[in-house]
Backbone as a chain_set.jsonl record, in Angstrom:
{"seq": "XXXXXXXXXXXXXXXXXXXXXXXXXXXXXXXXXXXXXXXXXXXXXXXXXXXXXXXXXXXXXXXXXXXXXXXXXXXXXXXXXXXXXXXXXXXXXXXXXXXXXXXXXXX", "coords": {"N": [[95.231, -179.087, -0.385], [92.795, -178.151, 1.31], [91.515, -177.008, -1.598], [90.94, -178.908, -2.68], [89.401, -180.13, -1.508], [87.334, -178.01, -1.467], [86.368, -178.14, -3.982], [85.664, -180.664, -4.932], [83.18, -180.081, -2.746], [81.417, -177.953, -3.869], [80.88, -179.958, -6.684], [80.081, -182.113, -5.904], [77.017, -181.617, -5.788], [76.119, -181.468, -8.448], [76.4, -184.37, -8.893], [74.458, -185.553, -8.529], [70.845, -186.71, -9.597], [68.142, -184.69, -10.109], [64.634, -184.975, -8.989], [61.478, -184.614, -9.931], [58.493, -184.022, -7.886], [56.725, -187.536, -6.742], [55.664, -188.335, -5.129], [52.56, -187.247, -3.346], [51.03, -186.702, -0.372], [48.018, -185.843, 1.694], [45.199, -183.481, 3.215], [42.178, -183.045, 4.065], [41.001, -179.973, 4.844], [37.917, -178.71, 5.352], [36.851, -181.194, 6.174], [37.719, -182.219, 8.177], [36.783, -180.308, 10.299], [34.363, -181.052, 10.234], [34.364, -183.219, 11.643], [35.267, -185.616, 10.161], [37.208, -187.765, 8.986], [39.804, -188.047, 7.396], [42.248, -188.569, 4.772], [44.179, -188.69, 1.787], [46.122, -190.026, -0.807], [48.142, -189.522, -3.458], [49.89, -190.589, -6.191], [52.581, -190.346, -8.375], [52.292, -191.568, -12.419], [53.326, -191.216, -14.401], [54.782, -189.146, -16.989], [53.173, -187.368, -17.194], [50.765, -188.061, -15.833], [49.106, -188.935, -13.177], [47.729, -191.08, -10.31], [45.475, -190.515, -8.07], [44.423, -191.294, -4.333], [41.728, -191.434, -2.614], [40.101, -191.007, 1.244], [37.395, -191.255, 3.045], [35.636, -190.781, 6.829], [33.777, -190.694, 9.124], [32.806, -191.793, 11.911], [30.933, -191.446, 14.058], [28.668, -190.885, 16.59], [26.37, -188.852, 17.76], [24.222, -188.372, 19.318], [21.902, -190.443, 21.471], [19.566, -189.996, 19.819], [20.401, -188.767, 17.24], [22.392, -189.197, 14.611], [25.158, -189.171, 12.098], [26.571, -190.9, 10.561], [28.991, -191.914, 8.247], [30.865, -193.561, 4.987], [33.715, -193.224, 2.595], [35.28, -193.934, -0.53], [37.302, -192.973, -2.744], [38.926, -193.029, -5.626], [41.027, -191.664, -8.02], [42.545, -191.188, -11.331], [44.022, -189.232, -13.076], [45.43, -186.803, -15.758], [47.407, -184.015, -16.298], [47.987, -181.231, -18.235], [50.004, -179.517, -18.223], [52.655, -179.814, -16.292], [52.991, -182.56, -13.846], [51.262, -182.096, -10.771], [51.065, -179.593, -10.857], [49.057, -176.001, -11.489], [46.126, -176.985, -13.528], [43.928, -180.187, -14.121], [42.563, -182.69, -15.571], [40.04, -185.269, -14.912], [39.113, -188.381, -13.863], [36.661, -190.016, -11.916], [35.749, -192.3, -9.562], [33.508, -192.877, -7.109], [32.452, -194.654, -3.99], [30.321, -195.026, -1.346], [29.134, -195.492, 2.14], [25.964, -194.33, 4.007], [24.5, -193.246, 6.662], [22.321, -191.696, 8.336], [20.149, -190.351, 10.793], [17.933, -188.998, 12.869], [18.601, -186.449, 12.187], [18.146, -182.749, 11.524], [17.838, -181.281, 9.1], [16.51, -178.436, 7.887]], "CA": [[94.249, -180.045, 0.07], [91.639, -177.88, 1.464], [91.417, -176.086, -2.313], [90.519, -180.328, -3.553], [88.017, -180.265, -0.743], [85.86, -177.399, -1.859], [86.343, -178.268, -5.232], [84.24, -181.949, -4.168], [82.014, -179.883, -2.05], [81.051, -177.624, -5.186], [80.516, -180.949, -7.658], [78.649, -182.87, -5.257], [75.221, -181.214, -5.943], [76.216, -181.853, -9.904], [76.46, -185.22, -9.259], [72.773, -186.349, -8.013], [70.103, -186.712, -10.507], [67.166, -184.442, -9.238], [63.625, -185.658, -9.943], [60.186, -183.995, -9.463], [57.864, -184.883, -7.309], [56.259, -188.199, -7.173], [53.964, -188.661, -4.289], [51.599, -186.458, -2.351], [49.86, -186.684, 1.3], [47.119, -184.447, 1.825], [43.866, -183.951, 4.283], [40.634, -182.015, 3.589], [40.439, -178.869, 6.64], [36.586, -178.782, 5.639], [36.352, -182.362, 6.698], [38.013, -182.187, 9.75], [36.309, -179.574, 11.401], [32.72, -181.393, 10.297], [34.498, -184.213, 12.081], [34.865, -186.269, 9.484], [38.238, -188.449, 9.157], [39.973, -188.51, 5.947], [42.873, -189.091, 3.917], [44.641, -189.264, 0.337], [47.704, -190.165, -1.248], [48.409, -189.46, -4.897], [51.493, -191.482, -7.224], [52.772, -190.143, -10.149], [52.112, -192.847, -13.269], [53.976, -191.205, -16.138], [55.312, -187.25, -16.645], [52.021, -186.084, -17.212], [49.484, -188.5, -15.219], [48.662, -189.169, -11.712], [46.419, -191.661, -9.196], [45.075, -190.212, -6.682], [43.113, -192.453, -3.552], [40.956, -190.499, -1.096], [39.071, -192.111, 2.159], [36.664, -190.532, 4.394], [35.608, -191.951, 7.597], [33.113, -190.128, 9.922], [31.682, -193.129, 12.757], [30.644, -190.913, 14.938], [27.133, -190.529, 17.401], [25.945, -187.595, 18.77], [23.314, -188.924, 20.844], [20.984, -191.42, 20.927], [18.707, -190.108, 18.505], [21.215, -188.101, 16.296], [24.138, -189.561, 14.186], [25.619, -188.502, 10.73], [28.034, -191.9, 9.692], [29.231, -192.352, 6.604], [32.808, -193.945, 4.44], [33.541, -192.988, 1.107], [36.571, -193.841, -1.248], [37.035, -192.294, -4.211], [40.328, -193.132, -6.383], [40.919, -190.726, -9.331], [42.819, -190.892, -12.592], [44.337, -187.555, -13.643], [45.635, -185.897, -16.522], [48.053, -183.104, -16.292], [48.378, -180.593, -19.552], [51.623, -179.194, -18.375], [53.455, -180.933, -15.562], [51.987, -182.967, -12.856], [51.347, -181.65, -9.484], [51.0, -178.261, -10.799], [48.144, -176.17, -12.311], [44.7, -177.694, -13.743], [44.063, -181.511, -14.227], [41.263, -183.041, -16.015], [40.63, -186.449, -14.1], [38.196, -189.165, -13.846], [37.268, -190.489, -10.81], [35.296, -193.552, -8.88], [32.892, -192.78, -5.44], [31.929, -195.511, -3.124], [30.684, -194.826, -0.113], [27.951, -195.911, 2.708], [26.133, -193.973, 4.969], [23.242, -193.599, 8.003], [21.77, -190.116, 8.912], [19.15, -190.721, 11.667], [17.121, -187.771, 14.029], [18.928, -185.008, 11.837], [16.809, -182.273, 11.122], [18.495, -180.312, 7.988], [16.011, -177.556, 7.58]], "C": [[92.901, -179.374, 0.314], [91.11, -177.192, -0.017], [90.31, -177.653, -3.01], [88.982, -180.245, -2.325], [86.715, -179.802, -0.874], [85.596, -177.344, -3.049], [84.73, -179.468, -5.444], [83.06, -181.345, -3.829], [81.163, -179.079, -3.077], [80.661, -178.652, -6.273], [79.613, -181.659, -6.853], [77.159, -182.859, -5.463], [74.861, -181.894, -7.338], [76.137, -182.841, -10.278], [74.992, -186.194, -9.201], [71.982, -186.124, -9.279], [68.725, -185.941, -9.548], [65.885, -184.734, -10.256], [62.667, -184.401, -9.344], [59.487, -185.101, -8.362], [56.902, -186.089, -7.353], [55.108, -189.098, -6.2], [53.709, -187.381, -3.515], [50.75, -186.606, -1.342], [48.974, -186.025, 1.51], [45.8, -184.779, 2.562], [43.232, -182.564, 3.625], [40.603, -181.611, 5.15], [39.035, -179.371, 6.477], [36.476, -179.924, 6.2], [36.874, -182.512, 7.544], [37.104, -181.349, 10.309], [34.832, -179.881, 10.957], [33.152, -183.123, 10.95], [34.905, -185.26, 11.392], [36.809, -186.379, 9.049], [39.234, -188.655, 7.959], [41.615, -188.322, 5.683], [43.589, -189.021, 2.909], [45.99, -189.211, -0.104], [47.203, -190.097, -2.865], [49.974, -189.955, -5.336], [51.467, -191.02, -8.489], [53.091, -191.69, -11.183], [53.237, -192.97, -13.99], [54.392, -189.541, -15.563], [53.916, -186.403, -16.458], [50.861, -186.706, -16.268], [49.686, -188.734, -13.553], [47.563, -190.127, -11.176], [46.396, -191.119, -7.853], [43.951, -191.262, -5.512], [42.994, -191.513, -2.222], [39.854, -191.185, -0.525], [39.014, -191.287, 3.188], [35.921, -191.154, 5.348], [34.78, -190.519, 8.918], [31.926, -191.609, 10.969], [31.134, -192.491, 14.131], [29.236, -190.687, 15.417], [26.812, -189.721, 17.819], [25.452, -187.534, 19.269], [22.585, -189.853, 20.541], [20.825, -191.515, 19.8], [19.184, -189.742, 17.294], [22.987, -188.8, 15.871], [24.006, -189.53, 12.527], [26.753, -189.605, 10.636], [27.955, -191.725, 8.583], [30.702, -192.615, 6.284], [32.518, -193.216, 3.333], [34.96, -193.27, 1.065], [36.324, -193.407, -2.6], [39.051, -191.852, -4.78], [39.655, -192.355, -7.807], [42.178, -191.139, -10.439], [43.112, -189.432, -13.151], [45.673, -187.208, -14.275], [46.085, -184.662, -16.529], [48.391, -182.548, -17.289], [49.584, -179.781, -19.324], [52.806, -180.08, -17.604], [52.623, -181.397, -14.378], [52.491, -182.567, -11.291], [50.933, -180.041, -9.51], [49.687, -177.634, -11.988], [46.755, -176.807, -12.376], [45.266, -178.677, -13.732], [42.655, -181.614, -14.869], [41.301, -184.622, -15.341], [39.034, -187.117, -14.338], [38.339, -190.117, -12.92], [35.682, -191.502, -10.589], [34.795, -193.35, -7.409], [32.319, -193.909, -5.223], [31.608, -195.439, -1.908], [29.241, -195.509, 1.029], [27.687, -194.936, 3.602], [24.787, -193.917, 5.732], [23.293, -192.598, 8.639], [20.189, -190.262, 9.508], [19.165, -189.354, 12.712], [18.017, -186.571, 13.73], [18.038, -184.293, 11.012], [17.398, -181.035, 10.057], [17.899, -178.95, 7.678], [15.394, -176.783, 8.954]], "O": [[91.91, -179.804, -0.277], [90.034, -176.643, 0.222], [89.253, -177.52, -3.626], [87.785, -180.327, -2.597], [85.613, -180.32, -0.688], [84.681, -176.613, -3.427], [83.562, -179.323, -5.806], [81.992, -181.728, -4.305], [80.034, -179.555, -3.2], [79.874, -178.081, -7.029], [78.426, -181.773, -7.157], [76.34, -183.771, -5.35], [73.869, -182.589, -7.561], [75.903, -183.047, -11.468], [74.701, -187.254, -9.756], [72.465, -185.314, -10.07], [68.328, -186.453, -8.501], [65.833, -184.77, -11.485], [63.0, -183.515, -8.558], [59.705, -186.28, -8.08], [55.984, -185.804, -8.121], [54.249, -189.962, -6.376], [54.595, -186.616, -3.134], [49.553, -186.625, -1.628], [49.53, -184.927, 1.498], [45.31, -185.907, 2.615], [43.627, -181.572, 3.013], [40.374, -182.259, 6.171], [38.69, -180.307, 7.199], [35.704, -179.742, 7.142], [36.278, -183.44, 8.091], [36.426, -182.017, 11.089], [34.005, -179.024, 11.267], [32.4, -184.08, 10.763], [34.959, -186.213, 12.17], [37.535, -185.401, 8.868], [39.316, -189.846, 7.66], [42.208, -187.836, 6.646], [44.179, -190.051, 3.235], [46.831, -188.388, 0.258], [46.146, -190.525, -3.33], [51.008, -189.628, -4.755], [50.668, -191.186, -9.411], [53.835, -192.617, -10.864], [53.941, -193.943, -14.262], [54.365, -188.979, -14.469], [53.641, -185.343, -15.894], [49.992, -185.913, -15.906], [50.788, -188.561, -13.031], [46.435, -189.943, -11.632], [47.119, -191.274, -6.869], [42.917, -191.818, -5.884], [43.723, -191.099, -1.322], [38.948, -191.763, -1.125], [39.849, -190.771, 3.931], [35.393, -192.189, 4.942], [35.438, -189.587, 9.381], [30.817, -192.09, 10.738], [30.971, -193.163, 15.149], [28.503, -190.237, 14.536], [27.123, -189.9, 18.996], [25.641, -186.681, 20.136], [22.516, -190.206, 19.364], [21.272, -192.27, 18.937], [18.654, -190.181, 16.274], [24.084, -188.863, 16.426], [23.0, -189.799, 11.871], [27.907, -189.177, 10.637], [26.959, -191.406, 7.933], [31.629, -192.151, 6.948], [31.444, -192.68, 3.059], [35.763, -193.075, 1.978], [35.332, -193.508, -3.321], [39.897, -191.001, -4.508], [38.563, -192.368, -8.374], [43.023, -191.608, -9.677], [42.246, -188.69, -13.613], [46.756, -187.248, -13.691], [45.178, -183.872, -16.792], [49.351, -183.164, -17.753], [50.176, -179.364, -20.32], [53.634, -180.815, -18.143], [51.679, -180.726, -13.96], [53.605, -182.666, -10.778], [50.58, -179.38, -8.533], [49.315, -178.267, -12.975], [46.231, -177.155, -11.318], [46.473, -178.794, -13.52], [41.768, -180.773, -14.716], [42.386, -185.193, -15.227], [38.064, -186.543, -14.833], [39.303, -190.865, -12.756], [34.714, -191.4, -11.342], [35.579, -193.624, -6.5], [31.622, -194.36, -6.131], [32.499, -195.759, -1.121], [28.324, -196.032, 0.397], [28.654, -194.432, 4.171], [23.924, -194.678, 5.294], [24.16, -192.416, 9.493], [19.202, -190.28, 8.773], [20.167, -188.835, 13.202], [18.276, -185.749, 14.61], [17.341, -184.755, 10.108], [17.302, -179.863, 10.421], [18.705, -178.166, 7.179], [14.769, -175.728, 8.841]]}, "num_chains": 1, "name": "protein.A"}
């Protein structure tokens, strides 16, 4: 009996179908530590393609006279020449965003 048991426990792995990966979560460090709120998920399409959707979100005031808002989304389209997730991508992508920079002095 226990010889049928680890026989099972040995086939078990054999029996699952394993896939690659087919979504991705991910945050931008640089845009956190400039405050700035963001986002993106990517879905695999096909073997070789990908959509990616990224959203940034900074509503923040710094004083009266000083504030740096702005959104942006920006969904991508991408092209994987070996497998997706890994490697280059060639992609084509879509920015939208709004924003309102008042009593900042850049220089």
């Amino acid at each position: 009996m226990k010889r049928l048991y680890f026989i099972l426990l040995v086939m078990i792995p054999f029996t699952f179908r394993l896939t690659a990966q087919t979504v991705s979560v991910k945050s931008n460090v640089l845009y956190d530590a400039m405050t700035t709120l963001n986002a993106g998920v990517e879905f695999s399409l096909a073997s070789r393609w990908t959509l990616d959707l990224e959203a940034n979100l900074n509503p923040w005031k710094y004083s009266e006279e000083t504030q740096l808002k702005h959104w942006f989304i920006q969904p991508e389209l991408r092209y994987w020449p070996c497998r997706k997730f890994e490697g280059h991508f060639v992609g084509a992508h879509f920015l939208y965003g709004d924003y309102n920079v008042e009593g900042t002095s850049f220089f």
